[in-house]
Biotite code that builds the C-alpha atoms (Angstrom):
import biotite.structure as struc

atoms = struc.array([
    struc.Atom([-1.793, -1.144, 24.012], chain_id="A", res_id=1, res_name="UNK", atom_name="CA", element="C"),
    struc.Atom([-0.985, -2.345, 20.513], chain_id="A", res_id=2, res_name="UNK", atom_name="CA", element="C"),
    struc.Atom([-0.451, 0.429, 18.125], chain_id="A", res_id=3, res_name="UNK", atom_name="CA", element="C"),
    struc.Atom([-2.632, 1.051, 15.193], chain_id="A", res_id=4, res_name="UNK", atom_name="CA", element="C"),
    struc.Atom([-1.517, 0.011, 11.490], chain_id="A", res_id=5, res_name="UNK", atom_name="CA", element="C"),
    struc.Atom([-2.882, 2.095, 8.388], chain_id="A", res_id=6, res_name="UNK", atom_name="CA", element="C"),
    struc.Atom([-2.300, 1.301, 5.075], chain_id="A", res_id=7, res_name="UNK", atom_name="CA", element="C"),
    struc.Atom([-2.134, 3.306, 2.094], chain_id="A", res_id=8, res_name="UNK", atom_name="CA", element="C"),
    struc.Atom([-3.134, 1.827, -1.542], chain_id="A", res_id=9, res_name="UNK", atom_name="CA", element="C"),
    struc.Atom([-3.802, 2.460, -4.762], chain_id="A", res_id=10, res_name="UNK", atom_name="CA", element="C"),
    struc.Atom([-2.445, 2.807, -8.089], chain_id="A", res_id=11, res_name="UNK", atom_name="CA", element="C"),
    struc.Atom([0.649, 4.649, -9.167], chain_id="A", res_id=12, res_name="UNK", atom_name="CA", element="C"),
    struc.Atom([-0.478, 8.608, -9.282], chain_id="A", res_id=13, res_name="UNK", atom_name="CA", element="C"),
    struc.Atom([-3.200, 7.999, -7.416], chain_id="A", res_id=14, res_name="UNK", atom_name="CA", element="C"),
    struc.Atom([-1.965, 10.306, -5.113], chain_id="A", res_id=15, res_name="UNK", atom_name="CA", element="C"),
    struc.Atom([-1.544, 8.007, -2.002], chain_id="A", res_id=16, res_name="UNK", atom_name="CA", element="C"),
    struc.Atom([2.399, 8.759, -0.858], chain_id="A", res_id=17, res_name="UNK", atom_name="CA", element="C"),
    struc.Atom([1.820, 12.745, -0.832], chain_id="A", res_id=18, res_name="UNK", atom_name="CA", element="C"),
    struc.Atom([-0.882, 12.157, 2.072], chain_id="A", res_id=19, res_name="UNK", atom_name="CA", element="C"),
    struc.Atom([1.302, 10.030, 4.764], chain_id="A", res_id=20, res_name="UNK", atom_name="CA", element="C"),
    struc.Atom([4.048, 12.533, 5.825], chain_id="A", res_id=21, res_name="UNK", atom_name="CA", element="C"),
    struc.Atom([0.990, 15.273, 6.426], chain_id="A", res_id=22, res_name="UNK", atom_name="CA", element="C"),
    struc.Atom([-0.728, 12.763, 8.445], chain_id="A", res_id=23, res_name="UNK", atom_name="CA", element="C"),
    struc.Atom([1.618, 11.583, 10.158], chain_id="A", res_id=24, res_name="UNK", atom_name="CA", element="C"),
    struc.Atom([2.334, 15.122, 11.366], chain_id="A", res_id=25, res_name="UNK", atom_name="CA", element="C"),
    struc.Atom([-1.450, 15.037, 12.154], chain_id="A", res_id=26, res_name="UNK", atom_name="CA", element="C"),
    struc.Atom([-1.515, 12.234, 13.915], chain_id="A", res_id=27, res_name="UNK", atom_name="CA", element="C"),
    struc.Atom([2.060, 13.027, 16.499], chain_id="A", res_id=28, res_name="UNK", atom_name="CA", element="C"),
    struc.Atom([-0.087, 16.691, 17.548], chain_id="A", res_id=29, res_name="UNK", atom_name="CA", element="C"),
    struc.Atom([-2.360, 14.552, 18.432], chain_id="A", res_id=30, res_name="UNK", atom_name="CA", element="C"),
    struc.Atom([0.160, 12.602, 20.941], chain_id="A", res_id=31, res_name="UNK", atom_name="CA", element="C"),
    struc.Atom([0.270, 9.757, 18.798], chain_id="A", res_id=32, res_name="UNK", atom_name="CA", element="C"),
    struc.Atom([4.043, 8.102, 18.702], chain_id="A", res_id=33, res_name="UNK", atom_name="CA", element="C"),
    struc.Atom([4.170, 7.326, 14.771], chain_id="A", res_id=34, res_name="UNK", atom_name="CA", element="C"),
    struc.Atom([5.998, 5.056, 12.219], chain_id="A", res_id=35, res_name="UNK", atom_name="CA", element="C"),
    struc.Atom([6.041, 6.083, 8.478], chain_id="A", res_id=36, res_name="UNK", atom_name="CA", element="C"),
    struc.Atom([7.336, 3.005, 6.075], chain_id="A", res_id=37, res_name="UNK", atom_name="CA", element="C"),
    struc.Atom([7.046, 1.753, 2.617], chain_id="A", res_id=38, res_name="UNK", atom_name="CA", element="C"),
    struc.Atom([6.513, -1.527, 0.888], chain_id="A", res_id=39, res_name="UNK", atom_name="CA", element="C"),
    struc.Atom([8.871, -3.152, -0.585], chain_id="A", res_id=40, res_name="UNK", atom_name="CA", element="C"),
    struc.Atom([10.778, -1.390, 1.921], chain_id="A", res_id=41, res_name="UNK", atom_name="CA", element="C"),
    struc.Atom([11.370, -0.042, 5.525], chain_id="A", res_id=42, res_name="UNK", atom_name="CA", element="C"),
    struc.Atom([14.307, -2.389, 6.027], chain_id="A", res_id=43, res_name="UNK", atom_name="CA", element="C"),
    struc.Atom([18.161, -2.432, 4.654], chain_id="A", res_id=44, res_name="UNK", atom_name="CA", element="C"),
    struc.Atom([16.872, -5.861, 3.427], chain_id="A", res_id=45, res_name="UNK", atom_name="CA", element="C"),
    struc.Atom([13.904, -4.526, 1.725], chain_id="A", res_id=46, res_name="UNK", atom_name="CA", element="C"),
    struc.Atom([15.269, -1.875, 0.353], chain_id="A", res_id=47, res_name="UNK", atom_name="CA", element="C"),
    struc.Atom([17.536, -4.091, -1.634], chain_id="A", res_id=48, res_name="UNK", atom_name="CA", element="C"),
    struc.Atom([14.777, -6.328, -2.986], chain_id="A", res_id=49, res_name="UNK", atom_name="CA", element="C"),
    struc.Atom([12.892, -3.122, -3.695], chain_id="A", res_id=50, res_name="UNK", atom_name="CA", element="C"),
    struc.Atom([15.376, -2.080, -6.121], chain_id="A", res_id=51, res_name="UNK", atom_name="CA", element="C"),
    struc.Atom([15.069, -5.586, -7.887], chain_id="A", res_id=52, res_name="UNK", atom_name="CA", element="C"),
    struc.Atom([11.016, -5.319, -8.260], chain_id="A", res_id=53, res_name="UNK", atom_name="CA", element="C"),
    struc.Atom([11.413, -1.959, -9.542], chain_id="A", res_id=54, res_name="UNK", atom_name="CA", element="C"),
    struc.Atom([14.165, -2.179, -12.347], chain_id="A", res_id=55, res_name="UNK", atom_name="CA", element="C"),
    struc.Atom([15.157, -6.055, -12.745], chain_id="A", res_id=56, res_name="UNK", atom_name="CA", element="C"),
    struc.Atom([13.128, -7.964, -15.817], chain_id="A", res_id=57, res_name="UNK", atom_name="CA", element="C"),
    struc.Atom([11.176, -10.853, -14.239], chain_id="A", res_id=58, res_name="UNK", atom_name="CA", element="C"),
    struc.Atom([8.236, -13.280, -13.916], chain_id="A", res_id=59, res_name="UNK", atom_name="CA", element="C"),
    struc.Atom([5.152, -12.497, -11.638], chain_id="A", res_id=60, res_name="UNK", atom_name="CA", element="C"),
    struc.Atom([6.233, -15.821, -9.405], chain_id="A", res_id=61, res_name="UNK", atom_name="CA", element="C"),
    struc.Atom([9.801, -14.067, -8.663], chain_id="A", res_id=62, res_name="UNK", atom_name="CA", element="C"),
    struc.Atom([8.148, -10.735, -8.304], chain_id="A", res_id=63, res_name="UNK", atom_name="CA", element="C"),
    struc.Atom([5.408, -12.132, -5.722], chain_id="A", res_id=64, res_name="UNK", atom_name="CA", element="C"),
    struc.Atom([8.505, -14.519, -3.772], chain_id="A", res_id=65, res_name="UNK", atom_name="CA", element="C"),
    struc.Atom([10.396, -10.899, -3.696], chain_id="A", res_id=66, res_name="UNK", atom_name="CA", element="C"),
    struc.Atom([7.772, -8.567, -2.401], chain_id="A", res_id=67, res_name="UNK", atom_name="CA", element="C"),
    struc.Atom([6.851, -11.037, -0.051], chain_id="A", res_id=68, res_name="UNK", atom_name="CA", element="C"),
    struc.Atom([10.462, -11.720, 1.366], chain_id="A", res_id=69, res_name="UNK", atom_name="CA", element="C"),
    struc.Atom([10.757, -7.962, 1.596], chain_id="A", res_id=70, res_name="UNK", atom_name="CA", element="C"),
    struc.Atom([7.527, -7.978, 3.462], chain_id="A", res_id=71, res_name="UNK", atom_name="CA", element="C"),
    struc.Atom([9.219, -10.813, 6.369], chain_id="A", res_id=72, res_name="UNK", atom_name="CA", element="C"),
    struc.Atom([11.160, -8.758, 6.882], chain_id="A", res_id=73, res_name="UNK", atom_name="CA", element="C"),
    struc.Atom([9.848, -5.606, 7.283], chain_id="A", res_id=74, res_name="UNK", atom_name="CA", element="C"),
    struc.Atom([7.228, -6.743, 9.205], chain_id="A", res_id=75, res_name="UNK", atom_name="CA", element="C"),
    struc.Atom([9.715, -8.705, 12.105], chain_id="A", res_id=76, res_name="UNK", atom_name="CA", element="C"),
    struc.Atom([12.320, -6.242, 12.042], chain_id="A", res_id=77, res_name="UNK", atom_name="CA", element="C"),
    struc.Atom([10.449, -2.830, 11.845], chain_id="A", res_id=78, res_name="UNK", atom_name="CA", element="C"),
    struc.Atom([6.158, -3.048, 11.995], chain_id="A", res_id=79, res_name="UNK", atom_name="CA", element="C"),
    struc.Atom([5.257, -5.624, 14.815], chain_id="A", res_id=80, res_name="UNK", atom_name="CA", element="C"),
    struc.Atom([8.015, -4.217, 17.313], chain_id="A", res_id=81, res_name="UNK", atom_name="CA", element="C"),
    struc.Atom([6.260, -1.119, 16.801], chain_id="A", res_id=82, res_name="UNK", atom_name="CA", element="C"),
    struc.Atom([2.941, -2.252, 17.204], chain_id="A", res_id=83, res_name="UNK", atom_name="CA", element="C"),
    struc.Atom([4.015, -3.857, 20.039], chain_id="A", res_id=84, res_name="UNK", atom_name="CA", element="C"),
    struc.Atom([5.457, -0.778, 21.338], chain_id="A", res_id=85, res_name="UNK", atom_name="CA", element="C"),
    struc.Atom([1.927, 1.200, 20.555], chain_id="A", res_id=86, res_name="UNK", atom_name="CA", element="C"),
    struc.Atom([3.400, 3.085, 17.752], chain_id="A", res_id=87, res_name="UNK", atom_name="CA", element="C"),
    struc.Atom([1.107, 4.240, 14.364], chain_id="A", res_id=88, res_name="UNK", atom_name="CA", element="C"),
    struc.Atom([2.126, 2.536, 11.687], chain_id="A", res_id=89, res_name="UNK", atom_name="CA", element="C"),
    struc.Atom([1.299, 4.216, 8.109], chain_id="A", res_id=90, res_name="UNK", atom_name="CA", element="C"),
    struc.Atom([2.606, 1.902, 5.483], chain_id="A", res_id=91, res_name="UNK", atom_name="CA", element="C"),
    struc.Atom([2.601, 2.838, 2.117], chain_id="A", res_id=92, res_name="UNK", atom_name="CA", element="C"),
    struc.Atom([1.599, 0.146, 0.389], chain_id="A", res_id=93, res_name="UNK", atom_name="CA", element="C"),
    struc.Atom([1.514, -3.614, 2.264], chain_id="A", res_id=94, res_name="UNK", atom_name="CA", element="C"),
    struc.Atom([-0.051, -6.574, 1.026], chain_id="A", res_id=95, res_name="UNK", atom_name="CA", element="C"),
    struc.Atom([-3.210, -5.329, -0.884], chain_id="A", res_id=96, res_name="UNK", atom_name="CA", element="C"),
    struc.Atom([-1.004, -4.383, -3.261], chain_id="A", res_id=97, res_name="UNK", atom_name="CA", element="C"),
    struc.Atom([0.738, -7.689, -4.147], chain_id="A", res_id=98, res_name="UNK", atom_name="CA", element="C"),
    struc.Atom([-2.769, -8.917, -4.811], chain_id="A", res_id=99, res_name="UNK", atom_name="CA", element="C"),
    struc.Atom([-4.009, -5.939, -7.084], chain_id="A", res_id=100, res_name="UNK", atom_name="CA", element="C"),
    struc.Atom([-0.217, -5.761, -8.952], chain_id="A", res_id=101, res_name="UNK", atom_name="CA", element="C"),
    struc.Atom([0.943, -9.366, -9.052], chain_id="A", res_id=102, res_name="UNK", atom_name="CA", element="C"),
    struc.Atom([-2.645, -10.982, -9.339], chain_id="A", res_id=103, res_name="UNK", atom_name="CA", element="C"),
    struc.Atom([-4.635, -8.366, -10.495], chain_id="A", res_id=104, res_name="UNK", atom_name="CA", element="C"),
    struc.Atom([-1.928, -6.645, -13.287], chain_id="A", res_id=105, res_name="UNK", atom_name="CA", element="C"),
    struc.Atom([-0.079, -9.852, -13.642], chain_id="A", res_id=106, res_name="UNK", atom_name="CA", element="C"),
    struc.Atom([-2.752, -12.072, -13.307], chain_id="A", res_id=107, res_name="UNK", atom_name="CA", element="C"),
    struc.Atom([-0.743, -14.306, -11.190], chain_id="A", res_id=108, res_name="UNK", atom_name="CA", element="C"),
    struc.Atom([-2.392, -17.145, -8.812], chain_id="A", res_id=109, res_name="UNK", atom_name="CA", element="C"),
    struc.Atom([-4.598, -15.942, -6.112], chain_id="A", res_id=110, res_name="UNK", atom_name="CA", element="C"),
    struc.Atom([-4.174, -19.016, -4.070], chain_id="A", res_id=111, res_name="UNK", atom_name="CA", element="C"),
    struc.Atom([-0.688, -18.773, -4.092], chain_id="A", res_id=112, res_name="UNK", atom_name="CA", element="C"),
    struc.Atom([-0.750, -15.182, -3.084], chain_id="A", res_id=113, res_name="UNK", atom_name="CA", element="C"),
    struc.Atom([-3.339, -16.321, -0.035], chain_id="A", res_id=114, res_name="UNK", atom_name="CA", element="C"),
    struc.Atom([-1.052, -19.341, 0.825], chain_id="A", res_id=115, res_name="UNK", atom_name="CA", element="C"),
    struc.Atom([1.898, -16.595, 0.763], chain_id="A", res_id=116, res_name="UNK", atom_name="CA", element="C"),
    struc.Atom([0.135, -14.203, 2.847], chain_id="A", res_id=117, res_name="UNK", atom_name="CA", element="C"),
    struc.Atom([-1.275, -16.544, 5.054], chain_id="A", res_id=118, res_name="UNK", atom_name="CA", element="C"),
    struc.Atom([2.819, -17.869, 5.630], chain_id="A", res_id=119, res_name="UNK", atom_name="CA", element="C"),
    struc.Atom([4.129, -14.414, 6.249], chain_id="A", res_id=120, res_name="UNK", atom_name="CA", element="C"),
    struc.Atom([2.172, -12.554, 8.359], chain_id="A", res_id=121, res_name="UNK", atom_name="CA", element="C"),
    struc.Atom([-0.488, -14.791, 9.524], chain_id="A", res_id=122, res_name="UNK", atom_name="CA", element="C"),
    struc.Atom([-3.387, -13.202, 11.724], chain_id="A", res_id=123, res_name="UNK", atom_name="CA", element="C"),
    struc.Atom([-2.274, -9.744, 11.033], chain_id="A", res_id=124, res_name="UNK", atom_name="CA", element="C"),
    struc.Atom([-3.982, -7.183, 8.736], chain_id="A", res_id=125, res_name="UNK", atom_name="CA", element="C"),
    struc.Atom([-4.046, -3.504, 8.440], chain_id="A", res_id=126, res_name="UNK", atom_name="CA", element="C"),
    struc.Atom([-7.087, -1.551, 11.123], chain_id="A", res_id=127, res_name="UNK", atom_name="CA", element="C"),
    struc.Atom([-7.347, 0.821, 8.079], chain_id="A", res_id=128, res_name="UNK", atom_name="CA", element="C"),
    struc.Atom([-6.533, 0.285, 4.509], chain_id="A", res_id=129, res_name="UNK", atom_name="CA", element="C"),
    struc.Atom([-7.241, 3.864, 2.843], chain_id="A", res_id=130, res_name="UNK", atom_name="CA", element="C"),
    struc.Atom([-7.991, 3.111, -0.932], chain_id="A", res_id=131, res_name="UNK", atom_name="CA", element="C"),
    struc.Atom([-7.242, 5.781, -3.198], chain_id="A", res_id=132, res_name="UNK", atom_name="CA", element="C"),
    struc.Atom([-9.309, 5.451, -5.944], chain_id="A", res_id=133, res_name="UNK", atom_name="CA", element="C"),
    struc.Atom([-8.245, 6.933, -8.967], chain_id="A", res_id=134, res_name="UNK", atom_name="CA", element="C"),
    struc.Atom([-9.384, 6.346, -12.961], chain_id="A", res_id=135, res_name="UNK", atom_name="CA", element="C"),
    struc.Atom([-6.243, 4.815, -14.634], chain_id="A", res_id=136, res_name="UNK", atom_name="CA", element="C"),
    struc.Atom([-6.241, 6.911, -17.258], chain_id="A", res_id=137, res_name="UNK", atom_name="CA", element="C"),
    struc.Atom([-5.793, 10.210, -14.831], chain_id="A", res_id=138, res_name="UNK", atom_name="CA", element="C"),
    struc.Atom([-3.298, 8.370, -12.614], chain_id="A", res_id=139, res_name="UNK", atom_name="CA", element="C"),
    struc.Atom([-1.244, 7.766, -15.878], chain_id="A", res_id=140, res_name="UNK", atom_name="CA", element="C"),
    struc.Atom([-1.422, 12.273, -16.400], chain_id="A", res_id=141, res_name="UNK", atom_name="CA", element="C"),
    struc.Atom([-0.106, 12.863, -13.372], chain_id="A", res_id=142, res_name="UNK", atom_name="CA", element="C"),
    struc.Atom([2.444, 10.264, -13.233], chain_id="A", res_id=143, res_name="UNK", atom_name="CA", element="C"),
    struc.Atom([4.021, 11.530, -16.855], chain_id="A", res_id=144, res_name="UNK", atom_name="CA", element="C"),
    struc.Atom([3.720, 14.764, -15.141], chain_id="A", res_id=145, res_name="UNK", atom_name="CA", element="C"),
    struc.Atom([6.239, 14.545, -12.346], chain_id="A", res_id=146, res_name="UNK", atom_name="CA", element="C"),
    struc.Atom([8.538, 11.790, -12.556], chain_id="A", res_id=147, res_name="UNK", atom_name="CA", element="C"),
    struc.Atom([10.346, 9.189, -14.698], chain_id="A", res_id=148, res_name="UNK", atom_name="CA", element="C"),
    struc.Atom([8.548, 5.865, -14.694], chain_id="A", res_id=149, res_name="UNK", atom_name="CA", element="C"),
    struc.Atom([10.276, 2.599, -13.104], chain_id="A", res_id=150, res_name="UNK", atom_name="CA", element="C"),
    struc.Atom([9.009, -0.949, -14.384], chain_id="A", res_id=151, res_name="UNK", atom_name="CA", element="C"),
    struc.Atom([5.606, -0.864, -13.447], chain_id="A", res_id=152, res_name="UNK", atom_name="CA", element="C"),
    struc.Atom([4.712, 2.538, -13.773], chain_id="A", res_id=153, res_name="UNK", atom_name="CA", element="C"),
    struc.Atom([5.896, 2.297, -17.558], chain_id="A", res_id=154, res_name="UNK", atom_name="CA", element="C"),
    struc.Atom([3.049, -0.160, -17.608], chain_id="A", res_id=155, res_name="UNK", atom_name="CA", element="C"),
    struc.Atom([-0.053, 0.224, -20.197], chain_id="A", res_id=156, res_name="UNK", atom_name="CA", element="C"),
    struc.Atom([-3.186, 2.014, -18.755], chain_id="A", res_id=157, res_name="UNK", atom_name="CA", element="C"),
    struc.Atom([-4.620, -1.591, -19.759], chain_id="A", res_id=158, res_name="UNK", atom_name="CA", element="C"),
    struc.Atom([-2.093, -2.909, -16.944], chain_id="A", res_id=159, res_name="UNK", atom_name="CA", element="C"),
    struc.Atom([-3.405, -0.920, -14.305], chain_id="A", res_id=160, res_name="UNK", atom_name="CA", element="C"),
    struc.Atom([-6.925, -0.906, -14.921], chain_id="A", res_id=161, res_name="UNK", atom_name="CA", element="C"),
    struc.Atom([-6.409, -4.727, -14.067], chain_id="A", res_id=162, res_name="UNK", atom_name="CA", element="C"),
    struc.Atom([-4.620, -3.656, -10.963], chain_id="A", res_id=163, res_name="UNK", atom_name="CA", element="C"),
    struc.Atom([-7.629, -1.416, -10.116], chain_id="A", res_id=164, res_name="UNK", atom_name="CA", element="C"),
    struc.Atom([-9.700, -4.051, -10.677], chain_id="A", res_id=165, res_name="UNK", atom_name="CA", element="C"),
    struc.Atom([-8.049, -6.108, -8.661], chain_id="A", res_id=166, res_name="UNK", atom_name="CA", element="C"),
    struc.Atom([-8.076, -3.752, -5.351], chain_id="A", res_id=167, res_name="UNK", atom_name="CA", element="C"),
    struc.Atom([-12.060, -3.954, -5.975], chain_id="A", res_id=168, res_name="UNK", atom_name="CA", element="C"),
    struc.Atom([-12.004, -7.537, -5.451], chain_id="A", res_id=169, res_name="UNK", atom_name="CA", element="C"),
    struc.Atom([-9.570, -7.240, -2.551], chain_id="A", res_id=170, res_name="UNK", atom_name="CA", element="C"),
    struc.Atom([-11.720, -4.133, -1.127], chain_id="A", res_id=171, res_name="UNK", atom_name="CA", element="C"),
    struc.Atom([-14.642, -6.664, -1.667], chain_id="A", res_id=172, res_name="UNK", atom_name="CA", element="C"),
    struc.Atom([-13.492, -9.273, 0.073], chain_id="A", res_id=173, res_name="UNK", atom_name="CA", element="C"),
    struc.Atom([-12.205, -7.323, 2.958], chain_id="A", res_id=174, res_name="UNK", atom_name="CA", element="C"),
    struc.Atom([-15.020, -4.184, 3.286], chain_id="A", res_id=175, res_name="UNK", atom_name="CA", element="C"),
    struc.Atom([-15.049, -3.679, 7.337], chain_id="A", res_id=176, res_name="UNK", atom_name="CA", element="C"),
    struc.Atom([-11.034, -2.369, 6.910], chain_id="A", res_id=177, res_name="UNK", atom_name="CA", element="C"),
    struc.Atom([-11.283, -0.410, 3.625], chain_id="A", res_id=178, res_name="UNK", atom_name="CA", element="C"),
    struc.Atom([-12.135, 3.345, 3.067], chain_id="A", res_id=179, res_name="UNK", atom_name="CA", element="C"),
    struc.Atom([-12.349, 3.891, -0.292], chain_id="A", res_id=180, res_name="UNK", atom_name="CA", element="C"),
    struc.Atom([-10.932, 7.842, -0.735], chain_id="A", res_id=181, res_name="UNK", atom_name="CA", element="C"),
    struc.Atom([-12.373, 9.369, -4.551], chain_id="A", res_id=182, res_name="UNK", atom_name="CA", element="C"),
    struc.Atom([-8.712, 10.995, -5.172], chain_id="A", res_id=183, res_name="UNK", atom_name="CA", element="C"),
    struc.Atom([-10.040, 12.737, -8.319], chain_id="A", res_id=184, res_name="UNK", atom_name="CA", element="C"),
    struc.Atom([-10.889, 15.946, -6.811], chain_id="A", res_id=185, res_name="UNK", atom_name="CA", element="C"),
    struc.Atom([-8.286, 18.432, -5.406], chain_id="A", res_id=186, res_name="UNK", atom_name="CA", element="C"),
    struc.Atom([-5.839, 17.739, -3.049], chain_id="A", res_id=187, res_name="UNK", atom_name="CA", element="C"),
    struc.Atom([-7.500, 19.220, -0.335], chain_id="A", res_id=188, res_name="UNK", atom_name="CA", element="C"),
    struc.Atom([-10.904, 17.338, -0.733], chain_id="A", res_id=189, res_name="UNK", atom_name="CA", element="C"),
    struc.Atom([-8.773, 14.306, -0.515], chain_id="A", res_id=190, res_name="UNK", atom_name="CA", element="C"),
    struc.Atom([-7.264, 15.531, 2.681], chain_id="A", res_id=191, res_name="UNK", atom_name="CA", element="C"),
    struc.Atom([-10.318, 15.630, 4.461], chain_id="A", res_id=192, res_name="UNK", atom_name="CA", element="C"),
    struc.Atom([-11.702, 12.309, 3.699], chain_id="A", res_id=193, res_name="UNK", atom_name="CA", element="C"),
    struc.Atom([-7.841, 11.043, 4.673], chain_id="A", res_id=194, res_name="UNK", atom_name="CA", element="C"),
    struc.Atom([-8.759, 12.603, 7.960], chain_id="A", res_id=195, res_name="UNK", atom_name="CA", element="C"),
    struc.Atom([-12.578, 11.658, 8.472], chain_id="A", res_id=196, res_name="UNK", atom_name="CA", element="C"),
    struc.Atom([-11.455, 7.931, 7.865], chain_id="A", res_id=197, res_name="UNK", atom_name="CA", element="C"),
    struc.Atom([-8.622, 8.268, 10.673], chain_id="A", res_id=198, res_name="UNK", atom_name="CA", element="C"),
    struc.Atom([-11.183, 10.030, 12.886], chain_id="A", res_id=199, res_name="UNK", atom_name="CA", element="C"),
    struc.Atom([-13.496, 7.150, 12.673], chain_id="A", res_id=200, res_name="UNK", atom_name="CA", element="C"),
    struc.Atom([-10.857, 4.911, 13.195], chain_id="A", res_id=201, res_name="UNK", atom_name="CA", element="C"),
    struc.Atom([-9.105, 6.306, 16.609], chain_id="A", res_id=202, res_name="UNK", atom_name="CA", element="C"),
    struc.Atom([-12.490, 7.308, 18.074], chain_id="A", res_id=203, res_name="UNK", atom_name="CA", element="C"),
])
């Protein structure tokens, strides 16, 4: 049986990362065989290219040919084998993000990203995408509040309330695979609608 792939999104210090590693423990006492990852990332390849998104100057065309080649990768070397093997795969991040950073913040081509997506991992998408929803004016608090920022995270709050908007157009045009999760209230509230949404999911 193909294993199940779940996808974590949302703006930086939204609050998304901190959840995975708990439910990934959630999910393996539950007998599930599990694969946590990253985007751009999860590959000695990606990795690499991550480090170029992150701190290299560049244009939204380089960025989106980057991320993507990252995401080849990833996906033939480390996700589908373990799909294929009936492994959980939580990704954080995958290619909602590309849309809602390098169309929606950037304001990059959508047809290009399609065409892009389409080219690299055609036919597959995410069972669950868990949205984490998150005003970018908070987001930008708790960011400032616990770490340095790298290139995009020293964006302006206009920057990523363009990115946010452009998660509601992907979370619009894709509704049957999104949860959204409200991440505003305490870390625990946010922990059980992380958990309702992977109930509904494996039932």
């Amino acid at each position: 049986m193909r294993g199940r792939f779940i996808t974590f999104e949302g703006i930086d210090g939204a609050g998304k990362s901190s959840h995975i590693e708990p439910l990934a423990a959630w999910l393996r006492e539950r007998g599930h065989q599990v694969l946590v990852t990253r985007e751009p990332g999860g590959t000695a390849l990606a990795e690499t290219l991550r480090k170029l998104v992150l701190h290299q100057p560049m244009d939204a065309l380089t960025e989106s040919l980057l991320v993507f080649a990252a995401r080849r990768d990833h996906l033939t070397r480390s996700i589908q084998p373990a799909l294929d093997a009936g492994t959980t795969v939580l990704c954080d991040r995958f290619t909602d993000a590309t849309f809602a950073y390098q169309g929606g913040g950037r304001g990059f081509d959508l047809h290009v990203l399609s065409q892009l997506e389409a080219m690299v991992h055609p036919g597959l998408q995410p069972d669950l995408t868990l949205w984490f929803d998150l005003p970018a004016a908070v987001a930008a608090q708790r960011r400032a509040a616990v770490r340095a920022a790298d290139r995009f995270e020293a964006e302006s709050t206009t920057f990523f309330e363009r990115v946010q908007a452009g998660y509601a157009a992907r979370v619009a045009a894709h509704p049957a695979r999104f949860t959204r999760i409200d991440a505003l209230p305490p870390q625990p509230e946010v922990w059980t609608q992380v958990c309702t949404a992977v109930q509904t999911l494996l039932r």
